[in-house]
C-alpha positions in Angstrom: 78.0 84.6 78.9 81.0 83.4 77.0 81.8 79.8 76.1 85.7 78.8 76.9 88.1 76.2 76.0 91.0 76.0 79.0 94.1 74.4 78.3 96.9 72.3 80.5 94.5 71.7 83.2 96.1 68.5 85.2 93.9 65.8 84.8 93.6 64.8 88.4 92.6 68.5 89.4 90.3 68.8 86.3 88.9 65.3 87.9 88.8 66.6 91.6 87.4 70.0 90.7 84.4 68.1 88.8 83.5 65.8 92.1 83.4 68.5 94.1 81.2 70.7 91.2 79.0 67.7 91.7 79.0 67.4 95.2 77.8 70.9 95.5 75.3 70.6 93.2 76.8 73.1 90.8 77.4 72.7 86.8 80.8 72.5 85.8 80.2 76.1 84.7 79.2 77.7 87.9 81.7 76.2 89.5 84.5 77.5 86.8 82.7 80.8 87.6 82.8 80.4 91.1 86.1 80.1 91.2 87.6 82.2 88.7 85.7 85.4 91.1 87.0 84.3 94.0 90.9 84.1 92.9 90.6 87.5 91.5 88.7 89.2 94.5 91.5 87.7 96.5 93.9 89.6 94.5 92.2 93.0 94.3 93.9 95.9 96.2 92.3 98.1 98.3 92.5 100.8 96.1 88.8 102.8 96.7 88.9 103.1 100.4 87.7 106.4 100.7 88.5 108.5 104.4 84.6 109.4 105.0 84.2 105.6 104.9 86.6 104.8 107.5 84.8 104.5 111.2 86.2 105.2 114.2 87.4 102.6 116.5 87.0 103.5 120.6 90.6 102.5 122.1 89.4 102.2 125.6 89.3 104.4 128.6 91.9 107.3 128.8 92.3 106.9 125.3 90.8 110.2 124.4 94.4 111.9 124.0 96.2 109.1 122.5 96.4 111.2 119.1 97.7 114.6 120.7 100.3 112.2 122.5 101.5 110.4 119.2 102.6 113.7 118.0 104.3 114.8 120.7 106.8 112.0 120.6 106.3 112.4 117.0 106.9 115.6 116.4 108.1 116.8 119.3 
């Protein structure tokens, strides 16, 4: 673990972040954590999909062909 100092944090949200810390029964510290993961998970790309993970998806009935017919209009 790592002890920070943050800087230019708006007092209201500093404020409002702390209720809700509280509120959830978290430290200020899990919180900060809590947060800090889920801003950069939502900015990760999808960079280590791998093909033999993908799964195939069933398109319905008389689907079966649908992949031969895209490349025939394709392709030609």
């Amino acid at each position: 673990m790592t002890d920070v100092t943050f800087r230019n944090v708006e007092d209201e949200v500093l404020r409002e972040f702390k209720a809700e810390a509280v509120r959830e029964g978290k430290t200020l510290g899990e919180a900060l954590a809590e947060a800090l993961l889920n801003w950069l998970q939502s900015r990760q790309v999808k960079k280590s999909v791998r093909f033999s993970s993908l799964k195939p998806i069933d398109f319905g009935k008389n689907s079966e062909k649908s992949s031969s017919e895209i490349d025939d209009v394709v392709y030609g």
